[in-house]
N, C-alpha and C positions, 0 to 999 in steps of 0.2 A: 716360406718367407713372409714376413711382415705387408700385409699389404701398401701400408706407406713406402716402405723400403723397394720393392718390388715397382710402385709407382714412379720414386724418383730414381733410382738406380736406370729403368727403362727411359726416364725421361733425360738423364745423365750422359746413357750410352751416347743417346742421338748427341747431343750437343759434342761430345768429345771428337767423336767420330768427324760432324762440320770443323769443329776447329782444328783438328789434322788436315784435314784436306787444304785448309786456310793458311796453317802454319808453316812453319821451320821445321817443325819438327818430323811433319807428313803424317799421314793418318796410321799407318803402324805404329808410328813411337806414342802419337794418343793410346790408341786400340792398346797398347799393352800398358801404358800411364793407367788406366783407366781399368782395366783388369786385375792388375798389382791393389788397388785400393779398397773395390771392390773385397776380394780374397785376401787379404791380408788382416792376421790378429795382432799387429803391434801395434798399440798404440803410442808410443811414440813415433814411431812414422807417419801416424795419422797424423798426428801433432804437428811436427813437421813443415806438414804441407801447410798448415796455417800460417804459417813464420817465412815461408824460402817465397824469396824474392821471385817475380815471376812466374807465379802459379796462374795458372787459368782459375775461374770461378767457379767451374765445373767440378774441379779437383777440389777448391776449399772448398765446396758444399758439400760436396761427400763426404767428406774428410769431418766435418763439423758436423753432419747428421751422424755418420759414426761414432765419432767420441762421445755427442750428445746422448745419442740412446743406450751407452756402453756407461754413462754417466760421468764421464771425465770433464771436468768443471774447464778446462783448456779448452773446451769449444764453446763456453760462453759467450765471449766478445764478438765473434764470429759469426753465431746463431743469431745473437742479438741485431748484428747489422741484416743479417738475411730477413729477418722478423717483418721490417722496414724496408723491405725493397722492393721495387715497380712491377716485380713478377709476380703472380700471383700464387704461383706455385713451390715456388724460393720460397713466401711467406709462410706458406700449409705446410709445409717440410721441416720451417724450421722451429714453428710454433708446437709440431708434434714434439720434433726432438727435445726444447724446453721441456713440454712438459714432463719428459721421466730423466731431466738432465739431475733434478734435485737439488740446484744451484738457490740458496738463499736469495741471490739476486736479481733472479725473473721476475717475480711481479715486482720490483719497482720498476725496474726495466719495461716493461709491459704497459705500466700502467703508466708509465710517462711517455711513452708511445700512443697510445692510447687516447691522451689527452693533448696532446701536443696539433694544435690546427692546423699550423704547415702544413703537417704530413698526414691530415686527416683522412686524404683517399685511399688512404695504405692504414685505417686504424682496425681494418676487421678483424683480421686474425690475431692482435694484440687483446682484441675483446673478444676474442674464446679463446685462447688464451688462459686472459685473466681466470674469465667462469670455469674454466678447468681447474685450474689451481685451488680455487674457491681461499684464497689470499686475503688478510684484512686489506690489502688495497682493493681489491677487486669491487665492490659496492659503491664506494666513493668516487674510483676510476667512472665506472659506467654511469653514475649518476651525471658527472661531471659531463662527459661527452654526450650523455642524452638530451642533457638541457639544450647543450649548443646545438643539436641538429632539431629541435623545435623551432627553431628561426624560418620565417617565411623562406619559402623556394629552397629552401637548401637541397642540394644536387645527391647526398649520402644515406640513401635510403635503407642502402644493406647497412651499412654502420649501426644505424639509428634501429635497424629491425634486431639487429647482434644484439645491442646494449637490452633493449626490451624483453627478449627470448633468455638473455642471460640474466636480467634483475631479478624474473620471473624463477628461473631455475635457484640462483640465489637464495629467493623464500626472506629477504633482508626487509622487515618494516619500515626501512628508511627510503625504500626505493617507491613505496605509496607517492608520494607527492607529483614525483616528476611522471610516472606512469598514469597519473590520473589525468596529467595535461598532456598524454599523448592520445588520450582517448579524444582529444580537439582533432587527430592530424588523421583524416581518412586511410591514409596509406598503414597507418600503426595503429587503429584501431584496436581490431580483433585482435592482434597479439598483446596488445596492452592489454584489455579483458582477459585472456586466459594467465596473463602474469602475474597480475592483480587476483585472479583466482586463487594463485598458488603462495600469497604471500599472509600466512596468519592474521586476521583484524581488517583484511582489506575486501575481503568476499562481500 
């Protein structure tokens, strides 16, 4: 089994398992909700569950990691909200499945995620992501949200360390300017220097 899949499937059980005990429905009609999706090849039933009113979250994220890594462009919308959500683990699950969903639509999705400040304490795994995809958005995303977290005190360290690890991997000459002004921020030093290593004309 996929190690991610194996991660959140395990992480899946538990939660279905709590909210049987919680629910209407009791923890057997979860325990077999939750075993049917797991073990199941239709995808249209996967489908499904993204659409029927009153689904636990449990069930759309499976449901949505499945079609995603199965490639069915139907767990888009889905993936995308999870991408964006306060879990942190929702996010790693859904930013895997993105990326082998194949969907034209991820990186703008991503990288307006990405950039978007509201939701900047949720913008990490939109910024690997991005550098996965290696996306003509992807360089201009990161440069964008790296600027902003050059701002005195700002509180998004991992963000700001994402965008620099991923400008770097990148190799994109255009991401010189703002990596040389994170070599001002002690926190982002050293990773600026080896990004800036990796990027042609910047060594």
């Amino acid at each position: 089994m996929d190690e991610e899949l194996r991660t959140l499937t395990e992480r899946l059980r538990a939660e279905a398992a709590a909210s049987g005990a919680q629910g209407a429905q009791g923890a057997q009609g979860a325990s077999a909700a939750y075993d049917r999706l797991v073990a199941t090849g239709d995808l249209d039933e996967l489908a499904a569950v993204l659409t029927e009113p009153g689904q636990p979250l449990w069930a759309r994220e499976l449901a949505a990691f499945r079609l995603g890594v199965a490639g069915d462009r139907r767990a888009f919308e889905s993936l995308v909200l999870l991408l964006n959500h306060r879990d942190p683990p929702r996010c790693a699950s859904a930013a895997h499945a993105l990326a082998r969903l194949g969907d034209p639509r991820t990186a703008r999705a991503a990288a307006a995620l990405a950039t978007n400040e509201l939701r900047v304490a949720y913008a990490l795994h939109p910024v690997r992501l991005l550098v996965a995809l290696r996306a003509p958005e992807a360089v201009p995303a990161l440069i964008t949200t790296l600027e902003r977290r050059l701002r005195p005190h700002d509180p998004y360290r991992r963000v700001a360390l994402a965008c620099v690890d991923g400008l770097g991997t990148l190799g994109d000459d255009r991401a010189g300017p703002v990596l040389n002004d994170a070599l001002a921020h002690p926190a982002l030093a050293q990773a600026a220097v080896r990004a800036l290593a990796r990027i042609p004309g910047q060594r």
